[in-house]
N, C-alpha and C positions, 0 to 999 in steps of 0.2 A: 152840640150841647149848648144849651142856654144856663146862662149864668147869672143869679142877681145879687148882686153889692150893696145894701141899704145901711146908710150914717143915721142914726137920729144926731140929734144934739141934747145939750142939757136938759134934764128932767125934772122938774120942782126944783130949780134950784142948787140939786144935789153935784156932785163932782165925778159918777159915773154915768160914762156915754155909752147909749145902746146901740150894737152895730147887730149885721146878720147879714151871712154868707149863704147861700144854698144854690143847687141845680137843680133847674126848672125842668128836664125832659124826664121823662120817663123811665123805668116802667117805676120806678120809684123817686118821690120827692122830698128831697131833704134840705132841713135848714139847720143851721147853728146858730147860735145864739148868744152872745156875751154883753158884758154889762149890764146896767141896771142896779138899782138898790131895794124893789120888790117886785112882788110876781106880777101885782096889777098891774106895772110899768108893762110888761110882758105882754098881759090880755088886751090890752090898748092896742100895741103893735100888732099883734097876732090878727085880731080882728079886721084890724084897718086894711092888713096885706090881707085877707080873704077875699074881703069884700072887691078889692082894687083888682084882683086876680080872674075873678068870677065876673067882670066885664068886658 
């Protein structure tokens, strides 16, 4: 089973840190998700890991 462990660090400034845990094998892919102080913080990450994943 693959596992990945992502830290951001600070985000504008703010004093919540965005982390995310999830299991990369299949047949289903799941992430969790904490921290953060908006969603857009969120869509940043999200996108960034798609894009890093899908190379």
């Amino acid at each position: 089973m693959r596992v990945l462990h992502a830290g951001g660090s600070f985000i504008q400034g703010s004093t919540a840190e965005v982390g995310a845990t999830g299991v990369l094998s299949g047949p289903h892919h799941l992430m969790f998700f904490q921290g953060g102080v908006h969603w857009s913080q969120w869509m940043n990450v999200l996108s960034t890991f798609v894009s890093d994943v899908r190379r």
